[in-house]
N, C-alpha and C positions, 0 to 999 in steps of 0.2 A: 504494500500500500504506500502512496506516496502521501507523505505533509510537505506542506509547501505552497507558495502562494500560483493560484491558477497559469499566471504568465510563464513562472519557472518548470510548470507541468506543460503549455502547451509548448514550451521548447524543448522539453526533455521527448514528448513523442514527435516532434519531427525529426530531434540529432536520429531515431532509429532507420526513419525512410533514409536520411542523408547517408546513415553507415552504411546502407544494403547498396543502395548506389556508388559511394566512393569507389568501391574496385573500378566502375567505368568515366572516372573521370576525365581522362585521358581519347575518351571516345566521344562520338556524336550521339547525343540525349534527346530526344524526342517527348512533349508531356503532351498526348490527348486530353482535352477537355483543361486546359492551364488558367481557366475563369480567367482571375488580375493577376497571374504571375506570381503569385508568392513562393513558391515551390523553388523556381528557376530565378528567379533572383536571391533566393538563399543561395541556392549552387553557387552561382555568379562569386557569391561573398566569398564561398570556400574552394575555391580556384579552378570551378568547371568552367569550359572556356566555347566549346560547340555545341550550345544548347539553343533548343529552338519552342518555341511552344504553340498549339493550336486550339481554339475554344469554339462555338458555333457562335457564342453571343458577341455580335458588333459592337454593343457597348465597352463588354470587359474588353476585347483588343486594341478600342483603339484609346480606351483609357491606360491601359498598360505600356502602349506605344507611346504615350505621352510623355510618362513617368519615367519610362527605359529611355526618350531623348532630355529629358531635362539634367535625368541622374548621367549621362553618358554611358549607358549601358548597354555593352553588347549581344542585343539576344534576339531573337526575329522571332517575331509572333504575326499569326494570320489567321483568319476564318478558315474552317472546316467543319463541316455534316458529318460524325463519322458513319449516322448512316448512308449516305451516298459513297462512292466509290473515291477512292482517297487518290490524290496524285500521286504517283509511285515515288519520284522525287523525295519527297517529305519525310519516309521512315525506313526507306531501302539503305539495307544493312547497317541501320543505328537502333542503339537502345531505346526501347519506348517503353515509358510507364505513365499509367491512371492513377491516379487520387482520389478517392471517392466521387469519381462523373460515370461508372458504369453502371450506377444504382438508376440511375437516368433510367435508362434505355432499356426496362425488362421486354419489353413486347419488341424489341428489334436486336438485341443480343444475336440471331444466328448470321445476321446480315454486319453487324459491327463487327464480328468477330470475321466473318470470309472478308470485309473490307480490311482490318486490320493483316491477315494472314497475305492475300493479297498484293500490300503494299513492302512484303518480303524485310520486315525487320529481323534483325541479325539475333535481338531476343526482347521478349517483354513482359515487363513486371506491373503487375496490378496489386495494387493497394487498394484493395475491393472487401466486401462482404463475400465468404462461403454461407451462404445460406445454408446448403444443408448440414453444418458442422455447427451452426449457431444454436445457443436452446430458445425452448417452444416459445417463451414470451418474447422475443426477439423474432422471431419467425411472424408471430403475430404482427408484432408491430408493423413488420417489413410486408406484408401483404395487406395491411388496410393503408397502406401507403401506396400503393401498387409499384413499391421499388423492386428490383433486377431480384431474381431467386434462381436467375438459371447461368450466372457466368462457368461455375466450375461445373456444374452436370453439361452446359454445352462443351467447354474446353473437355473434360473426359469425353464426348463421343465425339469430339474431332479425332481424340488421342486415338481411338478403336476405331477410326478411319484409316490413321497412319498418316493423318495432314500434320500435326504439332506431336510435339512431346513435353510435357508438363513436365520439369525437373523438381519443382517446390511447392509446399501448401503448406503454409503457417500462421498458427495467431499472430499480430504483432504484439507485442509485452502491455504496451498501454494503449487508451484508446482518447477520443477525443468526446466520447457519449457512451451512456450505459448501452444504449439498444444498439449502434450500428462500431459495431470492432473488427476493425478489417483484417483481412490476412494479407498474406506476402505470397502471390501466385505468380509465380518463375514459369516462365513456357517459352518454347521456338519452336520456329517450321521448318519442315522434312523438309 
């Protein structure tokens, strides 16, 4: 259990995304669904240098594009659908990770997920809900929500298609809400 003042908690559960990430610092990062940037501009702070992020909402990019030109910050951010088909350009052979934006998208998961595979990322981490590993009153909550309950049961039957290979499923340590605690789901394409 942590004491301690909120701010010191919500920094302490990002240092965990930041660690899982570090090994690819060095590579090009990709964040679907990047709202204002917060994620990728922490990078930025900790010496990730090819990161790029993508949101649907025009608002959040070009408020972010504002804030990345007045700070001098190098990071390119642009609109994207990821239900519609993604520019190959964008995440061919770079790391991409979610943040809780796949909770979005329950009733188009099979179509995000062929757009993701698709656009042939070298591998991708989701910072998502496992629904079916969550308990019942979380499950609850997450279907009068009508949030995502199908990202890992789709990514398992891609796997028994032989399109991806899921390498990891994990709680992360701390969360940022009692109902939605995301896992650490590692996967690439065959």
């Amino acid at each position: 259990m942590f004491k301690g003042l909120w701010s010191e908690y919500v920094v302490k559960y990002h240092e965990q995304i930041y660690s899982i990430l570090e090994q690819y610092k060095n590579e090009s990062i990709v964040e679907l669904g990047c709202g204002l940037g917060h994620n990728l501009i922490q990078f930025l702070h900790r010496g990730f240098h090819d990161i790029s992020g993508y949101d649907v909402s025009d608002n959040a990019i070009k408020l972010v594009r504002k804030y990345c030109l007045e700070k001098g910050h190098q990071i390119k951010f642009d609109i994207v659908d990821l239900t519609k088909s993604l520019p190959e350009q964008i995440i061919k052979d770079k790391i991409v990770f979610t943040h809780a934006c796949l909770e979005q998208l329950k009733n188009f998961m099979p179509r995000v997920l062929q757009n993701i595979i698709d656009g042939k990322p070298k591998l991708v981490i989701n910072f998502e809900i496992d629904y079916d590993s969550s308990p019942f009153l979380v499950k609850q909550y997450f279907d009068a929500r009508d949030y995502q309950n199908n990202l890992v049961r789709e990514l398992k039957r891609l796997e028994k298609q032989g399109v991806l290979h899921i390498d990891s499923i994990s709680k992360l340590p701390l969360c940022l809400s009692p109902y939605n605690r995301p896992s650490t789901i590692i996967w690439r394409c065959k």
